[in-house]
Residue frames as qw, qx, qy, qz and C-alpha x, y, z in Angstrom:
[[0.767, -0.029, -0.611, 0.194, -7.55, 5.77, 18.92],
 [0.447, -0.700, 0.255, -0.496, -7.66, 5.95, 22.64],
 [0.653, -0.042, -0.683, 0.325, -6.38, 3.86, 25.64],
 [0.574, -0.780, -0.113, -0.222, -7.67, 3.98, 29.39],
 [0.182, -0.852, 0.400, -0.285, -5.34, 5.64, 31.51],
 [0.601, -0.538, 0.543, -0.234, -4.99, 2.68, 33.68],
 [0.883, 0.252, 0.389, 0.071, -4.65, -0.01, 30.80],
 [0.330, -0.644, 0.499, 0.477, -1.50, 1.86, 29.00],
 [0.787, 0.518, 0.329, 0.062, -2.16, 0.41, 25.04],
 [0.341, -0.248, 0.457, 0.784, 0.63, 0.88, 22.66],
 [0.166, 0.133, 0.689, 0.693, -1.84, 1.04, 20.25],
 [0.244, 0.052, 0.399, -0.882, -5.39, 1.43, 21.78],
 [0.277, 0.445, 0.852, 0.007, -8.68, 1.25, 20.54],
 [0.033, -0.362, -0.402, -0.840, -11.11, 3.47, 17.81],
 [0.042, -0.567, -0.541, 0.620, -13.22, 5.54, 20.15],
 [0.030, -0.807, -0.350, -0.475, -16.24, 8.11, 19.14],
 [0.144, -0.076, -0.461, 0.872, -15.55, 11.05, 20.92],
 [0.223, -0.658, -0.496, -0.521, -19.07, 12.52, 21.91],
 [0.434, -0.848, 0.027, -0.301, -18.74, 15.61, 24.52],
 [0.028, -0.802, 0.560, -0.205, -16.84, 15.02, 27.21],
 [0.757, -0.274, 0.589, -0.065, -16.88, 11.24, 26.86],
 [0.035, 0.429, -0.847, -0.312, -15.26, 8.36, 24.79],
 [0.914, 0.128, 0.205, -0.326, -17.42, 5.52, 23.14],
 [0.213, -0.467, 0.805, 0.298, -15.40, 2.37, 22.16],
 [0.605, 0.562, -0.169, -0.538, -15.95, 0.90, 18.96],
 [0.862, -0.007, 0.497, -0.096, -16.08, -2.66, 18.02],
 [0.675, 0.601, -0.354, 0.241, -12.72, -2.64, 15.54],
 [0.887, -0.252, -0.176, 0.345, -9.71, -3.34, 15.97],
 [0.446, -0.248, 0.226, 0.830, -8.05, -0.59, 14.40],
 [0.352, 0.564, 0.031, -0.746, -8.72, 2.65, 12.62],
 [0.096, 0.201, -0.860, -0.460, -7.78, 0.84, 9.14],
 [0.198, -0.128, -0.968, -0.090, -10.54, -1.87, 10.02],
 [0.281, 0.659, 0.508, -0.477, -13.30, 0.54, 11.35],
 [0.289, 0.489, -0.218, -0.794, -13.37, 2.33, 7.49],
 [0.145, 0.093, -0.874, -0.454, -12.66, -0.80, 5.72],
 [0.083, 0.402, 0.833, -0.372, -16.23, -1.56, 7.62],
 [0.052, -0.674, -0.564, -0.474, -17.78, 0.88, 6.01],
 [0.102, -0.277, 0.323, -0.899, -17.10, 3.74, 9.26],
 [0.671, -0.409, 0.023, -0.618, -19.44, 1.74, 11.28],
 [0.140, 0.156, -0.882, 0.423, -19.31, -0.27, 14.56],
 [0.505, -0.666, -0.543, -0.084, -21.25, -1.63, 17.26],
 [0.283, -0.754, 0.170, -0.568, -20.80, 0.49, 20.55],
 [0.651, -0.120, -0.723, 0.198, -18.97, -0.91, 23.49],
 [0.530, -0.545, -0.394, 0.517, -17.76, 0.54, 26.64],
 [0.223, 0.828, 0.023, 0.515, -17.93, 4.39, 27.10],
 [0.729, -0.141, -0.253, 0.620, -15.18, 5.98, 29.04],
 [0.208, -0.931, -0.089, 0.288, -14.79, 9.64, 30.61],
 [0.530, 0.712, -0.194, 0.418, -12.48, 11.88, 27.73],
 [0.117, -0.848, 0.429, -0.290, -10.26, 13.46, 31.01],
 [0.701, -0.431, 0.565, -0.060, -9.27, 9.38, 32.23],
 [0.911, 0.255, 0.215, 0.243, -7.96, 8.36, 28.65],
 [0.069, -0.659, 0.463, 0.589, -4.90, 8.96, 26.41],
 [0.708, 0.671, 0.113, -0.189, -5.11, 9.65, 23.11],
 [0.601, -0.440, 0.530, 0.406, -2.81, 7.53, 20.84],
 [0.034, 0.357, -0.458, -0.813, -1.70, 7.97, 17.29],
 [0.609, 0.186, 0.293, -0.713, -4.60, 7.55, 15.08],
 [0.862, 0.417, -0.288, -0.020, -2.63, 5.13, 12.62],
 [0.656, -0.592, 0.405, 0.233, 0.42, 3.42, 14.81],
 [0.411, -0.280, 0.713, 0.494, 1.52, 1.87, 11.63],
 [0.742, 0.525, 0.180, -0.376, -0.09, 3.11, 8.38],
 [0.839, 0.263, 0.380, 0.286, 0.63, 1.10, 5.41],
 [0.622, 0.363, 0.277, 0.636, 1.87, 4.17, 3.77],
 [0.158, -0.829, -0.172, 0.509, 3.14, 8.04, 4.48],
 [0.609, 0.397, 0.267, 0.632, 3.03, 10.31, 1.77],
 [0.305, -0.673, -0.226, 0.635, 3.96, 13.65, 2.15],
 [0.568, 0.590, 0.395, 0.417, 3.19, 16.43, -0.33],
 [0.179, -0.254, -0.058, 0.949, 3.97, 20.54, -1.24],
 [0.105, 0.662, 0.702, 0.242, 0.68, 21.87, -1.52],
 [0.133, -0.914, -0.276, 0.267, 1.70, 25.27, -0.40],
 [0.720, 0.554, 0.064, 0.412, 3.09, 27.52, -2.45],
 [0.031, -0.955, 0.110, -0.272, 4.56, 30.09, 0.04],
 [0.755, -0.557, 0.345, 0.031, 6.70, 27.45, 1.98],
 [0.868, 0.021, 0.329, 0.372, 7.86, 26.23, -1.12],
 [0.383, 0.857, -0.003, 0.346, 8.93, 29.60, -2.89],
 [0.188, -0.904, 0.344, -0.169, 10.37, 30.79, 0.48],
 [0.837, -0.362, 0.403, 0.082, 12.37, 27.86, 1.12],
 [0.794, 0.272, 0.256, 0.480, 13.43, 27.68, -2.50],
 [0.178, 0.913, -0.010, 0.366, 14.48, 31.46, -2.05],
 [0.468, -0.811, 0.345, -0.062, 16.59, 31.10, 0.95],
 [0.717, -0.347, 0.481, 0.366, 18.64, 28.57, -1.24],
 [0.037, -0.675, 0.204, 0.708, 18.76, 31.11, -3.89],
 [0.033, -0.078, -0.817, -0.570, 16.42, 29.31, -6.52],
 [0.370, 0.125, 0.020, -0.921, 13.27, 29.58, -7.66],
 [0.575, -0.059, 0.756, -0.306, 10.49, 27.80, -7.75],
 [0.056, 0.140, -0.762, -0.630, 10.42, 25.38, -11.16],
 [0.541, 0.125, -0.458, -0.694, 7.37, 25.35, -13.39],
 [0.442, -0.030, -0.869, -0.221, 7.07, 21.63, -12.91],
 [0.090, -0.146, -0.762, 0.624, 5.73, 22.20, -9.03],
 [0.435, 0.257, 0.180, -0.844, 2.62, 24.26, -10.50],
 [0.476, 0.229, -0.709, -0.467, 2.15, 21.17, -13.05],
 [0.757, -0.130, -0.613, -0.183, 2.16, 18.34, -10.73],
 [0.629, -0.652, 0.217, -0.363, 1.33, 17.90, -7.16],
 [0.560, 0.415, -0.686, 0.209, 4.75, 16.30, -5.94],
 [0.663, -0.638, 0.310, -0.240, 5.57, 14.10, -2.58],
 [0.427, 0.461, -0.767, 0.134, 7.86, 11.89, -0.91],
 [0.756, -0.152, -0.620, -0.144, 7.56, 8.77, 1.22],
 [0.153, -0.670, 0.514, -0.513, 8.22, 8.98, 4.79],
 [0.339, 0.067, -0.924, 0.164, 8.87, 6.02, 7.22],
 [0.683, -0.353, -0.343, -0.540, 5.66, 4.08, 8.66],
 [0.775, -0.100, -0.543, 0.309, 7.56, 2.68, 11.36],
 [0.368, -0.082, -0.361, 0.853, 8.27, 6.07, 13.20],
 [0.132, -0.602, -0.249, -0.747, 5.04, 7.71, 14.02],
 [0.181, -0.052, -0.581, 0.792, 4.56, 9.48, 17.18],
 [0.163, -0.494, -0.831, -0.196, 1.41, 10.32, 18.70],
 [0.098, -0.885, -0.017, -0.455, -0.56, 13.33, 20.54],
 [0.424, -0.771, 0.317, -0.353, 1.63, 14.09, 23.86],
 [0.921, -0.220, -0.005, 0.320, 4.15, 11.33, 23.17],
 [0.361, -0.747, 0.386, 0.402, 8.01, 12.24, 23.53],
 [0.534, 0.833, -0.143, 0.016, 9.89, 13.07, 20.30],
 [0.632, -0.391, 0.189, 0.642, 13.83, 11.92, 20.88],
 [0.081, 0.884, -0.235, -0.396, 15.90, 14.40, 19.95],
 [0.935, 0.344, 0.079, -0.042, 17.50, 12.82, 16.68],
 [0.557, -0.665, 0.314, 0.385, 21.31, 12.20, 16.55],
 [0.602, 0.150, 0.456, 0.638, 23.31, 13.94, 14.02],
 [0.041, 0.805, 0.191, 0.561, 21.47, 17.24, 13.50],
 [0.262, -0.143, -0.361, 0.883, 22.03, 20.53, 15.21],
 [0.153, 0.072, -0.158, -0.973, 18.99, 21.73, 13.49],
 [0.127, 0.250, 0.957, 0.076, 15.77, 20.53, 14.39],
 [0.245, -0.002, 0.068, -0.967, 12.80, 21.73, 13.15],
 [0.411, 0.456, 0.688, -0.387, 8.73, 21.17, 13.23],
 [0.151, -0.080, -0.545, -0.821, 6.79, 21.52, 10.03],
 [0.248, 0.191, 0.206, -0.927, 2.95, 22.66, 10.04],
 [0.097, 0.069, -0.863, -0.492, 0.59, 20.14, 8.56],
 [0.685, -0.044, 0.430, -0.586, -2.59, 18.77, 8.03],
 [0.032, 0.232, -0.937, -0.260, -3.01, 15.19, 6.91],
 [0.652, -0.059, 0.040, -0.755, -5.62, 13.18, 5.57],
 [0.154, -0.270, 0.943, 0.123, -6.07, 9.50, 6.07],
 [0.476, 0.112, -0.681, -0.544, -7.55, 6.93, 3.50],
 [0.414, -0.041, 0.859, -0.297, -10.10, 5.10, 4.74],
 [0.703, 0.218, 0.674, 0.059, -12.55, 2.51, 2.48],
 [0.566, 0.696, 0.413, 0.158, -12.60, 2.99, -1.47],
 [0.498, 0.157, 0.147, 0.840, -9.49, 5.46, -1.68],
 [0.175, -0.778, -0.309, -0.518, -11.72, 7.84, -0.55],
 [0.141, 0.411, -0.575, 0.693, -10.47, 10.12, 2.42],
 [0.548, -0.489, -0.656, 0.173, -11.94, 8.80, 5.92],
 [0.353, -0.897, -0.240, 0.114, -11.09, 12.03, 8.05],
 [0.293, 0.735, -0.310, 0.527, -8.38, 14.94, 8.73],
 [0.775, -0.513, -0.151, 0.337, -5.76, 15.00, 11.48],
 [0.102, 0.935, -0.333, 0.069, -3.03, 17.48, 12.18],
 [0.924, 0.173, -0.052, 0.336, 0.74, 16.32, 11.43],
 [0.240, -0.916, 0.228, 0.225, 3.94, 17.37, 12.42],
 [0.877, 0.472, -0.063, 0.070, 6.28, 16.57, 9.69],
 [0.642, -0.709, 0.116, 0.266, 9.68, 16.51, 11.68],
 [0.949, 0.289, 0.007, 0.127, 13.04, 17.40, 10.34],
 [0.555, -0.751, -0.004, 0.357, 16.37, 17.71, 10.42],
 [0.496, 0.825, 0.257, -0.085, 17.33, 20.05, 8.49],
 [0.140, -0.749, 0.577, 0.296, 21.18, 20.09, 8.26],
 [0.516, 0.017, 0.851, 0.096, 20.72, 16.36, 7.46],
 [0.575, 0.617, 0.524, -0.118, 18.36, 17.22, 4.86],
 [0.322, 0.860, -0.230, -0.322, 20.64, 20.12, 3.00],
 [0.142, -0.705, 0.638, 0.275, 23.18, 17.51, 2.58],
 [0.483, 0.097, 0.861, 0.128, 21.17, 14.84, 1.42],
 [0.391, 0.792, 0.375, -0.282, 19.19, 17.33, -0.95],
 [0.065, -0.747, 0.462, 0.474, 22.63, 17.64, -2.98],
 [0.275, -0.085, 0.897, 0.337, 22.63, 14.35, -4.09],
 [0.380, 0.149, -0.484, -0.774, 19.27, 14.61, -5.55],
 [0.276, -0.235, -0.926, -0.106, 17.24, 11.77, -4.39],
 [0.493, -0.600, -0.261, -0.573, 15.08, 14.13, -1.99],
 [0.401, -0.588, 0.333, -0.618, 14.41, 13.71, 1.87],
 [0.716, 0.054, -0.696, 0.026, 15.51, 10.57, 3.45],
 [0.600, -0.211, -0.662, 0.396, 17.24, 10.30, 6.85],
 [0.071, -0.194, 0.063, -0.976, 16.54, 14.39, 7.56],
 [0.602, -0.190, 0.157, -0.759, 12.62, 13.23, 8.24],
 [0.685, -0.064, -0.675, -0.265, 12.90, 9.55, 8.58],
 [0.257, -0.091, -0.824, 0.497, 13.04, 9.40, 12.89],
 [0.003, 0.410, 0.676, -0.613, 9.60, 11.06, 13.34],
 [0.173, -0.351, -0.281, -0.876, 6.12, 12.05, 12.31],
 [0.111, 0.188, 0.530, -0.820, 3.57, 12.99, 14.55],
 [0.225, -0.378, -0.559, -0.703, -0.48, 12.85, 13.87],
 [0.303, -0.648, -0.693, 0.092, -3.52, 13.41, 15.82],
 [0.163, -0.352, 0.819, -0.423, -4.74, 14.34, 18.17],
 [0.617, 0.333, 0.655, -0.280, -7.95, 12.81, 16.68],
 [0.221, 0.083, 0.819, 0.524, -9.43, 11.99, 13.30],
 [0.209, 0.414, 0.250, -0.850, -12.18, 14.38, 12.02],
 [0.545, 0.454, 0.705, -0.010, -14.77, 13.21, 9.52],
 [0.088, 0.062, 0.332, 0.937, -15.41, 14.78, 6.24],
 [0.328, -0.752, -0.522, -0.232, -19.19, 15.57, 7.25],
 [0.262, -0.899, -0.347, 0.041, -17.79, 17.62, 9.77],
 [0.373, -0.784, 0.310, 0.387, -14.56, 18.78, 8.65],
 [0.876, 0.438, 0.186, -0.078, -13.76, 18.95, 4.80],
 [0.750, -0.457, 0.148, 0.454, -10.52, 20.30, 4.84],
 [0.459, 0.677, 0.286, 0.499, -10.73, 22.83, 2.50],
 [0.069, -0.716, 0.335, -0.608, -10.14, 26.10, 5.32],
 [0.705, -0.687, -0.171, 0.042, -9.19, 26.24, 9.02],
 [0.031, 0.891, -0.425, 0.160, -6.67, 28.73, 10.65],
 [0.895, 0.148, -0.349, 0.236, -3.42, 26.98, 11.19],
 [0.154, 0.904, -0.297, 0.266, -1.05, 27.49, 13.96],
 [0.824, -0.047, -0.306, 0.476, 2.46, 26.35, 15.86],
 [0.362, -0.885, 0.204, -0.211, 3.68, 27.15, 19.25],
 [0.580, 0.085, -0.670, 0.456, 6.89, 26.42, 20.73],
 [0.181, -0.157, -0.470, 0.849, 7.33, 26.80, 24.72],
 [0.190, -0.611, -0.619, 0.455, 4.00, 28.63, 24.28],
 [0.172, 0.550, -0.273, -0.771, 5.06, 31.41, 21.55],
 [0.776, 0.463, 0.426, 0.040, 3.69, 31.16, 18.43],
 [0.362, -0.562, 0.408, 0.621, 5.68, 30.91, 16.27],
 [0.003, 0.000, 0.676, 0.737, 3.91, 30.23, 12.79],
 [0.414, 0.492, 0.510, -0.572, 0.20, 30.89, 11.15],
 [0.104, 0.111, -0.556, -0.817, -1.68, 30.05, 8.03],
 [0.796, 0.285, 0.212, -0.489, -5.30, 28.73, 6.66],
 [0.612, 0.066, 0.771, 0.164, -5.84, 25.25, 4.94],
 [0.600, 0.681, 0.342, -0.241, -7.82, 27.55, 2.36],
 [0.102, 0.763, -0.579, -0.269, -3.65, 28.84, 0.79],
 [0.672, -0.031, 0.704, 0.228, -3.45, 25.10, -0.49],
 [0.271, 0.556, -0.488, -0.616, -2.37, 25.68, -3.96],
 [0.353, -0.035, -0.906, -0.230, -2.74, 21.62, -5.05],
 [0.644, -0.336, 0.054, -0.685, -6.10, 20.49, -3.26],
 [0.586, -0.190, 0.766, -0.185, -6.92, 17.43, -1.42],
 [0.826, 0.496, 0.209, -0.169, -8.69, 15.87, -4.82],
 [0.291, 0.833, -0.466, 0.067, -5.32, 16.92, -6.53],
 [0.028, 0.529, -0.845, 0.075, -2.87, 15.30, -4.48],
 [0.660, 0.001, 0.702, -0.268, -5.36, 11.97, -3.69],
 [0.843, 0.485, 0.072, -0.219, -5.54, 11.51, -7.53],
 [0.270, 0.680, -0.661, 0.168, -1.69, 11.93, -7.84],
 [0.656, -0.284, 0.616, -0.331, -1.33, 9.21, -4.75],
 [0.787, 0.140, 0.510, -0.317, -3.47, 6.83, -6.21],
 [0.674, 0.654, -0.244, -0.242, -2.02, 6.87, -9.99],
 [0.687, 0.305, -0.637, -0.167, -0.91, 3.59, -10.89],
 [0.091, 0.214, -0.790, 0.567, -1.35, 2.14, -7.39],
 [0.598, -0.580, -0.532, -0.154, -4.00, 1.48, -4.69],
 [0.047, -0.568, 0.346, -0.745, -4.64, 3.83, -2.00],
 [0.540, -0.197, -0.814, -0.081, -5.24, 1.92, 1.35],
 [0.434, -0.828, -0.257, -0.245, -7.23, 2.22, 4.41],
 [0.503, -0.841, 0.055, 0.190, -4.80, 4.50, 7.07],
 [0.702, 0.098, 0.124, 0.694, -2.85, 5.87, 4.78],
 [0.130, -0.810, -0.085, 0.566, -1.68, 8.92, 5.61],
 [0.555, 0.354, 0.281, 0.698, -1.37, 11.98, 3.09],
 [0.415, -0.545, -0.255, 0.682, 0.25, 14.56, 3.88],
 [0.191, 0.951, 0.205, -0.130, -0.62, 18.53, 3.08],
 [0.611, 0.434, -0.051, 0.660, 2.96, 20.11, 3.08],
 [0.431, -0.252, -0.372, 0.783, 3.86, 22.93, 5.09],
 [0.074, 0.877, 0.461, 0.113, 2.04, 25.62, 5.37],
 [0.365, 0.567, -0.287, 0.680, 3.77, 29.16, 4.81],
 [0.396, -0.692, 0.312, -0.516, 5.34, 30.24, 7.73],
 [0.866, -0.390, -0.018, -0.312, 4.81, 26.96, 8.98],
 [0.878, 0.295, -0.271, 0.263, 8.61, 26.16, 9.76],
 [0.445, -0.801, 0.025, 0.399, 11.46, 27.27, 11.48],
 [0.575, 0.111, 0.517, 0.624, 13.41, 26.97, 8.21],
 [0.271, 0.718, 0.468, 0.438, 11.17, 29.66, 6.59],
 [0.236, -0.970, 0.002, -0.065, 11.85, 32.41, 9.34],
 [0.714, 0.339, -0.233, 0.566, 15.92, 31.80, 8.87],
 [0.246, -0.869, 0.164, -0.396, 16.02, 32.89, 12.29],
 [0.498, 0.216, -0.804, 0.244, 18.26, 29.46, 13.76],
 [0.575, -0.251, 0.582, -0.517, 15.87, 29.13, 16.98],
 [0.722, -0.029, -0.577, -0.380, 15.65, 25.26, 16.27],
 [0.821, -0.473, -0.134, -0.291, 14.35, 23.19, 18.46],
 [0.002, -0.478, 0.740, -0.473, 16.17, 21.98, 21.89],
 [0.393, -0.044, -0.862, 0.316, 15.82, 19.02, 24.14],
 [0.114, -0.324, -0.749, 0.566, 12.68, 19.66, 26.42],
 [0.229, 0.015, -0.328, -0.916, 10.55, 21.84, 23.79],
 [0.409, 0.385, 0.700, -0.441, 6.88, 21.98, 23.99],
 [0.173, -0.125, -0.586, -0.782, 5.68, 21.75, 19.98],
 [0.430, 0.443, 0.610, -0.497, 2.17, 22.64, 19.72],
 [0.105, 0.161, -0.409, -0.892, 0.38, 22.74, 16.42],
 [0.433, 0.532, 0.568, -0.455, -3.60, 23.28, 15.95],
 [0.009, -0.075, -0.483, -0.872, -5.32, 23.52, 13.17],
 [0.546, 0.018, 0.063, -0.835, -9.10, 24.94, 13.44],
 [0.841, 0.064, -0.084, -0.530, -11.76, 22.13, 13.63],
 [0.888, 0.071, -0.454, 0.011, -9.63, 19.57, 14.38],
 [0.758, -0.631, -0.049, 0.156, -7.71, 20.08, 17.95],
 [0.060, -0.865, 0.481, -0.131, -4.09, 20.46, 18.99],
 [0.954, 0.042, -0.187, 0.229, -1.13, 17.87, 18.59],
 [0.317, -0.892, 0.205, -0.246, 1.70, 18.35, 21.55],
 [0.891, 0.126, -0.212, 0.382, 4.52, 16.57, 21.34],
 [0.168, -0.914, 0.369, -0.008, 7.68, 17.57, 23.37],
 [0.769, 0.398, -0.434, 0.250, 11.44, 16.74, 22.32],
 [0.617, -0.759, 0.199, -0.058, 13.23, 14.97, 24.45]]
């Protein structure tokens, strides 16, 4: 989804990227160019350096988020001095996140009120486009705050208000003809350091895995998002080093074959 510079869209329009230009695409939305069958007519084309890219779902019908890596979830369950249970190697688990709060490449991130501890998480995400069948990959930043989250992770119901003020996707939508989402190096800069690295290829549940899990006893719809999980490393939680994020951070996170998503907290 794109929007010309000088026209400002909240939402935008479904654009082909091809080189260093933009081709607009005769949908309305991303949702409604799959449900089409991923084809369009061709409208206006539009120089790539005089748009902004905008989130590639504003509002998907549904955000699931999964643990598909097993090093984020060992170290994470090791730094709260448990281990990681049997049932996680059984069944490819997730939790809902809020469709109402998704942020796009190079929008502002507020800084969320009530945490001291913010942190970025390392993703890649695929969204559903016609027949439950995946439409393309994007990179995700699965925000959270992570004091909020240890105290709501007592009661037992899982992640709630800790990751419900922000997720992040884009900065585009990569086909599965040219991007299947099976490898590509992963990484996350703050300020310009990196600060985490992995490969899509350390996915312990696959994409087939967690899109059958999704879809069981339900209906998966076009621009839903599902989410990978963190890759190891891919946290600030996992290096238990307390640099969490501050008011005016620059989050970068790439993942090979699909671009860079740049969000800064403000």
């Amino acid at each position: 989804m794109f929007t010309p510079r000088e026209l400002a869209l909240e939402r935008g329009w479904p654009g082909r990227i091809e080189g260093d230009r933009v081709i607009q695409l005769a949908a309305q939305t991303l949702q409604s160019f799959f449900t089409g069958g991923g084809k369009a007519r061709e409208h206006a084309q539009f120089a790539l350096a005089d748009v902004d890219l905008r989130p590639p779902v504003l509002h998907p019908p549904a955000v699931r988020d999964f643990m598909a890596f097993e090093e984020h979830v060992a170290t994470a369950r090791r730094l709260r001095g448990s281990e990681v249970p049997k049932e996680w190697y059984e069944i490819p688990v997730f939790y809902f996140s809020n469709p109402a709060a998704i942020y796009g490449p190079d929008d502002a991130v507020p800084y969320p009120v009530g945490t001291q501890e913010l942190d970025y998480e390392l993703e890649c995400a695929a969204i559903i486009g016609a027949e439950g069948k995946i439409g393309g990959f994007t990179v995700l930043n699965d925000w959270s705050a992570r004091d909020v989250q240890r105290a709501e992770m007592r009661v037992g119901l899982g992640p709630a208000k800790g990751k419900d003020f922000a997720t992040s996707i884009g900065p585009v939508v990569v086909t599965p003809d040219e991007f299947d989402g099976n490898e590509g190096e992963m990484v996350a800069r703050v300020n310009g350091e990196e600060r985490s690295r992995g490969n899509l290829r350390d996915m312990y549940h696959r994409w087939e895995a967690l899109l059958a899990q999704a879809a069981r006893n339900t209906i998966l719809r076009p621009g839903d998002v599902i989410g990978s999980g963190t890759v190891g490393t891919g946290c600030i939680l996992e290096h238990g080093d307390g640099r969490w994020l501050q008011r005016g951070d620059l989050v970068e996170l790439e993942i090979e074959g699909i671009g860079v998503l740049r969000n800064t907290v403000s």
